[in-house]
C-alpha positions, -999 to 999 in steps of 0.1 A, spaced: -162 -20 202 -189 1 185 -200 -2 152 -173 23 136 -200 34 113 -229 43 138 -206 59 164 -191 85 138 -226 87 130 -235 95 167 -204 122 173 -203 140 143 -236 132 121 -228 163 98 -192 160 93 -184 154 59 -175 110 55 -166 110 21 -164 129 -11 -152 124 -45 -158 155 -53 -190 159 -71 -211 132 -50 -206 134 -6 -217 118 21 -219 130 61 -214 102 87 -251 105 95 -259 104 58 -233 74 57 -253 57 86 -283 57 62 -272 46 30 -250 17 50 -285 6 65 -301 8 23 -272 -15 11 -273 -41 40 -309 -49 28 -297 -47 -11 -273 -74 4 -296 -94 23 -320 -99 -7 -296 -101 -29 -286 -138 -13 -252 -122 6 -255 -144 42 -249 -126 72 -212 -131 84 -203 -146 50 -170 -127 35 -180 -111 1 -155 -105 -24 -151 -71 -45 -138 -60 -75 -135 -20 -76 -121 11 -86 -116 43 -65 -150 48 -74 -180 67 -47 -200 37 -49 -170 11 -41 -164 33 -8 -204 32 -3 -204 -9 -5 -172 -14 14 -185 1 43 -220 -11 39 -202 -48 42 -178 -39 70 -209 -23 92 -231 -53 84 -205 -79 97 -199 -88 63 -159 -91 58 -145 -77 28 -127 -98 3 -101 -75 -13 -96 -83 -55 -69 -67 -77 -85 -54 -112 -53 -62 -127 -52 -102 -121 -68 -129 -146 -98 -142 -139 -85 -176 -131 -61 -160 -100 -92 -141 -88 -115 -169 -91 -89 -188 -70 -88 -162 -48 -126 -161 -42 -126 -198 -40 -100 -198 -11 -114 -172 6 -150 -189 9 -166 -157 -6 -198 -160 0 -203 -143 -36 -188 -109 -54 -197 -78 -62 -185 -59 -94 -185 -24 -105 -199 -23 -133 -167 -8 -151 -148 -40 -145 -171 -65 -153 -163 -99 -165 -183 -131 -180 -161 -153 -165 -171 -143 -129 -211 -141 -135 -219 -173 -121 -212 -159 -86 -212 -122 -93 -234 -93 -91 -230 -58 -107 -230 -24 -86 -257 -14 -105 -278 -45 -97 -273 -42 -58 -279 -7 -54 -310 -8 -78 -325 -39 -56 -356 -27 -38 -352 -37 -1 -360 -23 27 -334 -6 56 -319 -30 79 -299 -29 112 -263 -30 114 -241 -53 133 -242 -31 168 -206 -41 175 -177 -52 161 -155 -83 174 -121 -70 179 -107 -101 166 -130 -105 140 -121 -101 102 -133 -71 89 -109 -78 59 -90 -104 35 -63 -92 12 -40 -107 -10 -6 -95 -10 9 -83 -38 26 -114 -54 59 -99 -60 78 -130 -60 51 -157 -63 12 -169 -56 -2 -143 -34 -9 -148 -2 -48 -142 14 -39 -117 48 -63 -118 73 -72 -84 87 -89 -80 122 -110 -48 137 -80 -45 158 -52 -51 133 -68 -18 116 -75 3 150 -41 -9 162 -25 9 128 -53 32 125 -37 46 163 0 42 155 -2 64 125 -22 91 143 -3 95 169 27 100 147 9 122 121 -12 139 149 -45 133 129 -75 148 139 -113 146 125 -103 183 110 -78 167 86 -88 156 47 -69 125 32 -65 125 -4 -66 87 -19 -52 83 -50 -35 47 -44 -62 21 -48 -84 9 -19 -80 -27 -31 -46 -20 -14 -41 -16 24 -24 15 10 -56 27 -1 -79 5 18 -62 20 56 -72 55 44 -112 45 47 -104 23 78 -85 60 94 -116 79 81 -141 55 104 -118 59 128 -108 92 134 -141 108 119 -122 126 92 -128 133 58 -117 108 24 -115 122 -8 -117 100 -35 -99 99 -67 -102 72 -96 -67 70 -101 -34 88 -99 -28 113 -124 -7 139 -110 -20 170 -129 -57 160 -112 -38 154 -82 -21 186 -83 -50 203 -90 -71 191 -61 -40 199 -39 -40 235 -45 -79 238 -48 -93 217 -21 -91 217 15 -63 184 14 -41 179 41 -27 142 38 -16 123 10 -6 88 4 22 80 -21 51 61 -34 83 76 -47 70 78 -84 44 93 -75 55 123 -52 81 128 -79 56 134 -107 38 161 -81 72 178 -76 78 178 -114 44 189 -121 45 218 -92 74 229 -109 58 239 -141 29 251 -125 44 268 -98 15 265 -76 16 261 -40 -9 241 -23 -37 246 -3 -27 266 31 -42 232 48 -17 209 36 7 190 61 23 160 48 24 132 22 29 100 34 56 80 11 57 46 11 73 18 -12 108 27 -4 126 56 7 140 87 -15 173 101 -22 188 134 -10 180 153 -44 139 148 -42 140 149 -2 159 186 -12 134 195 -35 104 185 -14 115 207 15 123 235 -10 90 233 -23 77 232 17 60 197 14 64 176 44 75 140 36 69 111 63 86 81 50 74 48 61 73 8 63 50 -14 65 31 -42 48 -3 -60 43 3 -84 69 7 -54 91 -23 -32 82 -2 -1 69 30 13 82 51 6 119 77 23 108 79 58 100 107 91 93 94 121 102 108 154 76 127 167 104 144 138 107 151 130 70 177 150 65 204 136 88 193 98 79 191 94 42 177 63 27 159 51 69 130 40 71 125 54 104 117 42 143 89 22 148 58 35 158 45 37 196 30 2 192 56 -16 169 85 -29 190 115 -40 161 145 -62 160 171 -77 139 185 -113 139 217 -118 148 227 -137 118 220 -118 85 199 -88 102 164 -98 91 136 -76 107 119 -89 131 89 -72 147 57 -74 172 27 -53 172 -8 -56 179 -14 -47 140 -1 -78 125 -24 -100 112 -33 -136 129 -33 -155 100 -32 -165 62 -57 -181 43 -61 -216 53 -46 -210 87 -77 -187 105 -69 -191 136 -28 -191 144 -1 -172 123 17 -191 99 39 -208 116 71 -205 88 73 -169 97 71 -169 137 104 -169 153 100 -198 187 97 -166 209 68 -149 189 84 -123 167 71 -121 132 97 -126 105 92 -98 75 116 -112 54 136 -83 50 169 -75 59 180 -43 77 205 -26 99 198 6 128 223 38 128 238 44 162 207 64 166 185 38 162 172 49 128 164 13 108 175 9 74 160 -13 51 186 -30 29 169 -53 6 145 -86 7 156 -117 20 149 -136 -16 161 -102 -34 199 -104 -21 222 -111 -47 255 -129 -34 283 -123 -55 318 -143 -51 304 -145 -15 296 -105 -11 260 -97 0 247 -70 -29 210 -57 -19 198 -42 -49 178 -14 -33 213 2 -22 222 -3 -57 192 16 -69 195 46 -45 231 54 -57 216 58 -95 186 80 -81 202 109 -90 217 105 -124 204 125 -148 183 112 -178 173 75 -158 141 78 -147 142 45 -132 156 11 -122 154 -24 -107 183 -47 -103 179 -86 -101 209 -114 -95 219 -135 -129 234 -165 -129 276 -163 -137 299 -190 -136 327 -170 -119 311 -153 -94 278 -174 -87 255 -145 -92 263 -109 -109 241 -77 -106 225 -67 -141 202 -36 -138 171 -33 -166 166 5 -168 143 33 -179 158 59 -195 163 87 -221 184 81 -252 212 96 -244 221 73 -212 246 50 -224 260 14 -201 294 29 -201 283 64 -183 261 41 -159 290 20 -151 316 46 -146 288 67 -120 289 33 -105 321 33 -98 319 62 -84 293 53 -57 297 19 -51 322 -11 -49 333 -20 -76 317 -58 -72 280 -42 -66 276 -23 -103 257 -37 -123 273 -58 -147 249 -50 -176 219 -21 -181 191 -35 -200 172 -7 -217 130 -11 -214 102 12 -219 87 1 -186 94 -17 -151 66 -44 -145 45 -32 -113 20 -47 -92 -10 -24 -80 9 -6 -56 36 8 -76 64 -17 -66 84 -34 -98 80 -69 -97 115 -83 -95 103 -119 -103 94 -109 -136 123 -91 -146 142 -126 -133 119 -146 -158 129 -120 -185 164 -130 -179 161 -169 -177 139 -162 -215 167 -138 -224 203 -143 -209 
């Protein structure tokens, strides 16, 4: 296929590629400044073909590199801000990064030796050179570690046609066009934030770019600019509905949908979203997967509380006979882990080539999927299954607990008991959270104990890190 980057270029030189809102850049503009930055890399050592790692914010120039290393056949190693050194410099090592490439903002002494500064590259002189004229559809265009929610991540290998095959799916489900405007406020180190740019190339649309997520800004830029999409996860569109509340602001007449990932929402916030006439799409997906195969459109959501969805029109699912783990194919999964660049790891391939998510689900009788927990996550309790996200959903509505993540602990009775560590305001007591328990569940699946903290550890993505909250347990029972 065609150099994403020249053919946008090509179709639509004066459409609008990027902005974050004081700084822009047109595809034929983009075209330009890619072909500036392939020399920068070139005399700055970075081989042709070599991966490059990259350390970055949600910042103008991050998107401006990114794409100059994707166009020049470069493939881009994705690093979380938020890991030590030593986990990155693993990272980098397993990867074979040819080198990295800091912004400035995150820079660190530890990773000099191999590193260069934004500034650095883009103030090289160099002259222009060509890009790769086409990309190999098999080709990595990507490596990105998953999350680590449960252990060492993971590096995912991401093809050109892992992120068209996604890049399709969701557009044909959204019904994107070049006219639309996605908002990114997840980070791009993330294929929650990293898809958006890939769906820009691809569709010829506009990114907007925002450092962070801060939902006044975001709120803002929703009523003021010409936004029509918007990633999020649950804590995230609830902060925009709290903060639309008090401003009372409706959003710009362009606006269509926000995309929610990172686990469905309850009746109450689906209620309010529609109230406040924001379209919700809830969806599933994962890094290994490029973004979502699974979505649930806001007509839909009110008749299937807590789906996930159907799968999209190139995701075929199914569910194991034994315990219901998901099982799925689509041309969007990725062929491989680090270490293993040319087959899928083999531990999570079913003999007849479905990949194995590792969660556990179950489909209404019309065919809606429900996501019911992780494999690792279930809690078995005197021999009942307990999935603590079903837990969770039945508390989303009580009043004063903004949130909560329940984990198994150890109990010589029952084998494993649920205990639930909370956020929440003073006034929320263990004995009101127990008897609203009761009230919603059976009786074995309430949480046995509510352990009060003034946050829920999350990795970059928003989701609460249920390995730690284990560990916090084993330290103290």
């Amino acid at each position: 296929m065609q150099n994403w980057v020249e053919k946008q270029a090509l179709i639509a030189p004066d459409h609008l590629a990027v902005t974050d809102g004081s700084q822009r850049l047109t595809f034929s503009q983009l075209l330009t400044d890619t072909q500036q930055i392939n020399g920068q890399l070139t005399q700055a050592g970075f081989a042709p073909q070599k991966a490059v790692a990259l350390l970055a914010n949600n910042s103008f120039e991050a998107y401006r590199i990114a794409m100059a290393l994707l166009a020049s056949g470069r493939p881009i190693v994705w690093l979380n801000k938020r890991l030590q050194s030593t986990e990155l410099l693993r990272q980098i090592q397993n990867s074979q990064s040819g080198g990295v490439i800091v912004e400035d903002a995150l820079w660190r002494d530890d990773l000099a030796n191999q590193a260069v500064s934004f500034s650095d590259l883009l103030n090289l002189p160099a002259q222009s050179l060509a890009l790769q004229s086409e990309f190999d559809p098999n080709g990595t265009a990507s490596i990105m570690f998953t999350s680590g929610t449960t252990g060492r991540p993971k590096g995912v290998v991401q093809t050109f046609n892992n992120h068209f095959s996604s890049a399709v799916s969701s557009m044909l489900n959204l019904g994107m066009t070049p006219t639309d405007e996605w908002l990114c406020a997840v980070p791009i180190f993330h294929i929650s934030g990293f898809s958006i740019l890939m769906r820009g190339l691809i569709y010829g649309m506009t990114v907007r770019l925002v450092p962070r997520f801060e939902a006044k800004m975001v709120h803002t830029i929703l009523v003021n600019e010409p936004i029509t999409t918007l990633s999020v996860v649950p804590f995230m569109l609830k902060k925009l509905l709290a903060q639309q509340v008090t401003t009372g602001e409706p959003y710009n007449s362009k606006f269509r949908v926000m995309l929610l990932g990172g686990g469905p929402i309850d009746l109450a916030t689906l209620n309010q979203s529609q109230k406040a006439g924001i379209a919700v799409v809830q969806s599933y997906g994962m890094t290994e997967t490029a973004s979502q195969v699974v979505a649930l459109s806001n007509q839909d959501a009110p008749a299937h509380i807590g789906s996930v969805g159907k799968p999209l029109f190139l995701t075929q699912i199914r569910l194991t006979d034994d315990q219901g783990e998901i099982l799925l194919k689509t041309p969007a999964l990725s062929p491989a882990t680090i270490g293993q660049r040319t087959t899928t790891t083999a531990r999570v391939m079913t003999p007849d080539g479905w990949y194995q998510t590792g969660d556990i689900g179950h489909f209404d009788a019309a065919g809606f999927l429900y996501v019911d927990g992780r494999v690792d996550d279930m809690i078995i309790s005197g021999g009942e299954n307990i999935f603590p996200d079903e837990v969770e959903a039945a508390y989303q509505a009580f009043a004063g607990l903004q949130e909560i993540s329940v984990v198994g602990e150890k109990s010589p009775d029952w084998g494993m008991v649920p205990v639930a560590f909370i956020v929440a305001d003073s006034s929320v007591t263990a004995e009101a959270l127990t008897m609203y328990g009761r009230r919603k569940l059976a009786h074995y699946k309430v949480p046995k104990r509510f352990i009060k903290v003034t946050e829920l550890p999350k990795n970059a993505s928003g989701k609460v890190q249920r390995a730690k909250l284990r560990a916090q347990l084993a330290i103290n029972p």
